[in-house]
Backbone as CSV, one residue per row, in Angstrom:
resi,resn,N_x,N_y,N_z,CA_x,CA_y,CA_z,C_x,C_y,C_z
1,UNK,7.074,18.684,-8.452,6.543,17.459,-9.006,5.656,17.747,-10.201
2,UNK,4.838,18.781,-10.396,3.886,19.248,-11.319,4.620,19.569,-12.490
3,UNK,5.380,20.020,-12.214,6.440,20.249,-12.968,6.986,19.693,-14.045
4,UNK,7.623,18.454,-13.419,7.895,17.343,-13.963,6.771,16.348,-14.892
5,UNK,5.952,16.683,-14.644,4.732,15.926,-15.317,4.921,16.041,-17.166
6,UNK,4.708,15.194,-17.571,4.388,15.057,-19.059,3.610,16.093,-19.353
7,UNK,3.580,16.956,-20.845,2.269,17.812,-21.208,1.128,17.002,-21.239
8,UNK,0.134,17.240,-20.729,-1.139,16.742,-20.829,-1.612,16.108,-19.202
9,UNK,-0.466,15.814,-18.842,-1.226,14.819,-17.403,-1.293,15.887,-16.327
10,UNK,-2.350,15.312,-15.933,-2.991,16.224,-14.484,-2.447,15.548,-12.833
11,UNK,-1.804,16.521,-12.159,-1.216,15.763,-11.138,-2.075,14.669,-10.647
12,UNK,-3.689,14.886,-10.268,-4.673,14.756,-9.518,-4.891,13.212,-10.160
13,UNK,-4.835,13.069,-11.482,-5.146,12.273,-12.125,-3.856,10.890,-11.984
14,UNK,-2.524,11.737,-12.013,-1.768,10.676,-11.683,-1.366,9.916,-10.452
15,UNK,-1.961,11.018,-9.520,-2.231,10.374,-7.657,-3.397,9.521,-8.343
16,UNK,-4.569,9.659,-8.278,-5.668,8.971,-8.212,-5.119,7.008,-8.789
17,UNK,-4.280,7.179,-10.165,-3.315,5.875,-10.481,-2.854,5.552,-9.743
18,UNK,-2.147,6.085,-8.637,-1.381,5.441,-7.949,-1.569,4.959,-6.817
19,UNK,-2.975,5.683,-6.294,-3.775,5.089,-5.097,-4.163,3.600,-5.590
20,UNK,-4.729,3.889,-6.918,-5.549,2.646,-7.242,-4.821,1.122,-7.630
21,UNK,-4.000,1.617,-8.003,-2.670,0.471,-8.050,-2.499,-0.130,-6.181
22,UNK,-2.372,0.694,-5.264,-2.374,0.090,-4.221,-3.480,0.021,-3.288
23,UNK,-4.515,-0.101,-4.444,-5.953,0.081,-3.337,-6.682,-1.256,-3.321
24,UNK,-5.646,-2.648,-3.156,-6.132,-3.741,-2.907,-5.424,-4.547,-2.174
25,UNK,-6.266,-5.295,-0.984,-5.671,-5.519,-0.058,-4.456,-6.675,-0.546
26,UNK,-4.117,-7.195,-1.481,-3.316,-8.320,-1.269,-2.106,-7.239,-1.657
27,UNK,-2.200,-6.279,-2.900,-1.225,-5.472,-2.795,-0.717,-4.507,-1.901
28,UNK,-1.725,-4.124,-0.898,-0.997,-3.482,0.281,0.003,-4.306,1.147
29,UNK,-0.635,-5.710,1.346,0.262,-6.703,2.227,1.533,-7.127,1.143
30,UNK,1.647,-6.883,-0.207,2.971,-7.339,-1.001,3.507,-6.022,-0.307
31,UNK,3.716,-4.544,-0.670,3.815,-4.022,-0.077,4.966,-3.579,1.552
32,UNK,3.792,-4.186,1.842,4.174,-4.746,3.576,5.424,-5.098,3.632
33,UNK,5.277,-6.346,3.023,6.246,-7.672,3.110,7.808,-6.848,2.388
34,UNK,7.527,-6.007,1.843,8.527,-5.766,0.840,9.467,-4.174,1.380
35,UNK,8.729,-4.142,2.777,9.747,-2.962,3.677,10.802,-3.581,4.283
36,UNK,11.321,-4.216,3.876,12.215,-4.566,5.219,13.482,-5.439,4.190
37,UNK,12.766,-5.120,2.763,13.907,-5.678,1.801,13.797,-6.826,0.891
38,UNK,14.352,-7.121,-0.347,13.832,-7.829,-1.154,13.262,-9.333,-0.602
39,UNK,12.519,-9.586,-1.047,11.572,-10.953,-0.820,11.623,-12.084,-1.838
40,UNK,11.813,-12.903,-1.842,11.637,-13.997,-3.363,10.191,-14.558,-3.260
41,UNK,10.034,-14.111,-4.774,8.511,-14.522,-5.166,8.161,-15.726,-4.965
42,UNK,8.770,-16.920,-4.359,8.327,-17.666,-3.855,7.463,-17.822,-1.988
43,UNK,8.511,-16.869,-1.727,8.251,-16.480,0.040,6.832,-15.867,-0.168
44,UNK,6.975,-14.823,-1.516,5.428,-13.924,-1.069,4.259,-14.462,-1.395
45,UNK,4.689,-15.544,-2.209,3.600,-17.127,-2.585,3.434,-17.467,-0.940
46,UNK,3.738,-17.789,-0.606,3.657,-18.526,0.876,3.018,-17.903,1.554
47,UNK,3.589,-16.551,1.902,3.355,-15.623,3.092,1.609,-14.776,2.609
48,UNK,1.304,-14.492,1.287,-0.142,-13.973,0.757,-1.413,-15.602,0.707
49,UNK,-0.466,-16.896,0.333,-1.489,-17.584,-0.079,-2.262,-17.540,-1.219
50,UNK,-1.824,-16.470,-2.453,-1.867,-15.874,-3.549,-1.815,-17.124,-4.569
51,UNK,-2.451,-17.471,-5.572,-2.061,-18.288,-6.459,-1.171,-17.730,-7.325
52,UNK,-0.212,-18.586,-8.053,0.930,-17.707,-8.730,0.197,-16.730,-9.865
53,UNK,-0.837,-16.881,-10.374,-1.243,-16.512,-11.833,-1.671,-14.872,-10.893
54,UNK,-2.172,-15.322,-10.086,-2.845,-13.593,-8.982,-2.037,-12.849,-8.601
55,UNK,-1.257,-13.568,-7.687,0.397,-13.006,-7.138,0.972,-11.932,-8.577
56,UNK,1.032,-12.774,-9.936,1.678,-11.889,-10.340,1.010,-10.980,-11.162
57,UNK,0.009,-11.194,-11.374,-1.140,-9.671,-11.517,-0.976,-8.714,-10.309
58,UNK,-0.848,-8.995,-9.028,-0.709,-7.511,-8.408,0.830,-7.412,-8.602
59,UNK,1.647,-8.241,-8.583,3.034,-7.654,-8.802,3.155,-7.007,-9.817
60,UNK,2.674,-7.304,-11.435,2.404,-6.236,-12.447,2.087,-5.375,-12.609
61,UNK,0.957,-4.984,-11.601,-0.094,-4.021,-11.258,1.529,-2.989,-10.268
62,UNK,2.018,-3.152,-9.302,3.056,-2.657,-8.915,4.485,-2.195,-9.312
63,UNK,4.752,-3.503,-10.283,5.543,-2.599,-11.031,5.060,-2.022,-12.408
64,UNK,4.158,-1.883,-12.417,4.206,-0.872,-13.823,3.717,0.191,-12.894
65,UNK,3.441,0.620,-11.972,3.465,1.998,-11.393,4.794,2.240,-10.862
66,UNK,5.988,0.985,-11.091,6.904,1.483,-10.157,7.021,1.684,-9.017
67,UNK,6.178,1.170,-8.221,6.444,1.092,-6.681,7.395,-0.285,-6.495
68,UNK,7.509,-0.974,-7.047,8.275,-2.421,-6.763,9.380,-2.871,-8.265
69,UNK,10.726,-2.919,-7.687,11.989,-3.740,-9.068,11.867,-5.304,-8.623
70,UNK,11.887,-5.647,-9.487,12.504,-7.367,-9.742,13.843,-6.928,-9.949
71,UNK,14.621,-8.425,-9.175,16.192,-8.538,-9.474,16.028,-10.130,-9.496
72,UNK,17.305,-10.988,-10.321,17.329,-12.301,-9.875,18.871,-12.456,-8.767
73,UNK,18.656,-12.820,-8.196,19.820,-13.916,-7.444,19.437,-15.243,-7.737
74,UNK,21.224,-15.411,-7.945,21.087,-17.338,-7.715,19.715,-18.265,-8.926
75,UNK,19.194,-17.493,-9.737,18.249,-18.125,-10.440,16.900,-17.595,-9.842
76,UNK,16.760,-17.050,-8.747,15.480,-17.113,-8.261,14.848,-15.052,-8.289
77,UNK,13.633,-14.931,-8.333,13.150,-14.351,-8.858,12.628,-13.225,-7.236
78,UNK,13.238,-11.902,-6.751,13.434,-11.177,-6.081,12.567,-9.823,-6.313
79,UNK,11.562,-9.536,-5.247,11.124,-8.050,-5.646,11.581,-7.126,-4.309
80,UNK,11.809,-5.822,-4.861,11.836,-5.029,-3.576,11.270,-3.906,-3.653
81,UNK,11.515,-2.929,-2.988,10.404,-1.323,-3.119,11.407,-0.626,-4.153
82,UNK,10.969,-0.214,-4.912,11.750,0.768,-5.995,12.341,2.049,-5.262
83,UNK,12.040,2.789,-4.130,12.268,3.500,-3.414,11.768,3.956,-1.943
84,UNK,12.290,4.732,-1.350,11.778,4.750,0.192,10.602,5.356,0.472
85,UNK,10.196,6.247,-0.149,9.003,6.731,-0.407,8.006,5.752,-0.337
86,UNK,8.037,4.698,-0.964,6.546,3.698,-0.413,6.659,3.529,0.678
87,UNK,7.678,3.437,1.628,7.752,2.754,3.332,6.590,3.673,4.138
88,UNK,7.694,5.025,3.139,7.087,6.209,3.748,5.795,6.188,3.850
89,UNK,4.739,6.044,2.799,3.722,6.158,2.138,2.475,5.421,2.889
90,UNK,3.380,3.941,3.137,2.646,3.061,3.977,2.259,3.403,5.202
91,UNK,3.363,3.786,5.864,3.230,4.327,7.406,2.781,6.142,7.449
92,UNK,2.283,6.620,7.021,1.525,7.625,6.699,-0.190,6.729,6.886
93,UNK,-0.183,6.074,5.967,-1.444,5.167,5.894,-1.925,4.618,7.460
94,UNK,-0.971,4.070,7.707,-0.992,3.696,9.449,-1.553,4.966,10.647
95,UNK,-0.655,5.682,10.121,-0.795,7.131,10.909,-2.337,7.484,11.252
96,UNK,-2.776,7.922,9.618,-3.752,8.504,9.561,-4.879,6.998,9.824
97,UNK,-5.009,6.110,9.771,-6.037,5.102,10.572,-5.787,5.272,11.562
98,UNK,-5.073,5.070,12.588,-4.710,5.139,13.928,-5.162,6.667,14.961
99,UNK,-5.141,7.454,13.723,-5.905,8.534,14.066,-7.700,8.883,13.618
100,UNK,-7.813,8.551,12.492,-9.256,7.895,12.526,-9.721,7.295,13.539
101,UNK,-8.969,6.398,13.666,-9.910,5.269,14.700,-10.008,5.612,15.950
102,UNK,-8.994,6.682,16.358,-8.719,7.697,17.838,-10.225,8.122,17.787
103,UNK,-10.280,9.236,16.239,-11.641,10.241,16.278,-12.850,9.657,16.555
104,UNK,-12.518,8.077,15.973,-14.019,7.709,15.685,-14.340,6.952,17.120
105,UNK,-13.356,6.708,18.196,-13.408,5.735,19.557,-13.984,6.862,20.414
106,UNK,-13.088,8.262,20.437,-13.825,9.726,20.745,-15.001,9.864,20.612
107,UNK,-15.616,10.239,19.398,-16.887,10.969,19.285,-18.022,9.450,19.596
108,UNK,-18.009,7.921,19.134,-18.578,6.970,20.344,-18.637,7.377,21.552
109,UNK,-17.859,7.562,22.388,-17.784,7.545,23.944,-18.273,9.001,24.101
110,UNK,-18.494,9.991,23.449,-19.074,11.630,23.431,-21.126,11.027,22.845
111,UNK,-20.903,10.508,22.631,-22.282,9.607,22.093,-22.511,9.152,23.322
112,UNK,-22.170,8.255,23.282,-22.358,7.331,25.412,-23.037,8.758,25.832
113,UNK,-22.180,9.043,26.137,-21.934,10.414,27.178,-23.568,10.924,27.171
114,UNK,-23.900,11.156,26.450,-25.266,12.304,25.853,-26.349,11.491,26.053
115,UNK,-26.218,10.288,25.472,-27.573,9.054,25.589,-27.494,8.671,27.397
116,UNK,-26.203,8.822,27.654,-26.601,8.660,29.302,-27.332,9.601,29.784
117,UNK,-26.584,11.026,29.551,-27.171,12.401,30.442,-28.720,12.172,29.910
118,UNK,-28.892,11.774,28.541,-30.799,12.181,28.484,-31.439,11.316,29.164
119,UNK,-30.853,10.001,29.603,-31.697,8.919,30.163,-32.020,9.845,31.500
């Protein structure tokens, strides 16, 4: 992948873009919505509660990193994941909370534990 990089760009620098492109919650839930296969930008109006002018600031915000293509059918206006790698990406995200929240339910109840024994 480093490899592939343009002269000048720093891998570190182009992760850090690409976190930040999906480091807001309405774009994590477009996202979401958009594993399981293209969506019409009207549905993801509905389903976010997004005003259209917002909706399509994070959809811009997504596809110009390329995580998300527009297609039209039928007249109407379709986004989907540009590749499988975001599904991936997402549920990695899941992973590692689900394991956070393991560590952090753990070392609470190891807390209990200690404030009992000193009582």
């Amino acid at each position: 992948m480093a490899d592939d990089l343009p002269a000048g760009l720093v891998l570190s620098d182009v992760k850090a873009e690409l976190f930040k492109s999906i480091g807001h919650p309405a774009r994590i839930q477009l996202l979401e919505m958009l594993a399981d296969g293209p969506v019409a930008v009207s549905r993801l109006r509905d389903n976010t509660g997004l005003e259209p002018s917002n909706l399509s600031q994070h959809l811009g915000v997504l596809r110009r990193q390329r995580l998300i293509v527009p297609t039209r059918r039928d007249g109407r206006l379709f986004y989907e994941l540009a590749c499988p790698e975001v599904n991936i990406l997402l549920g990695a995200a899941r992973s590692l909370l689900g394991t956070l929240l393991h560590t952090t339910r753990v070392s609470l109840a190891l807390d209990e534990a200690r404030e009992k024994a000193i009582r």
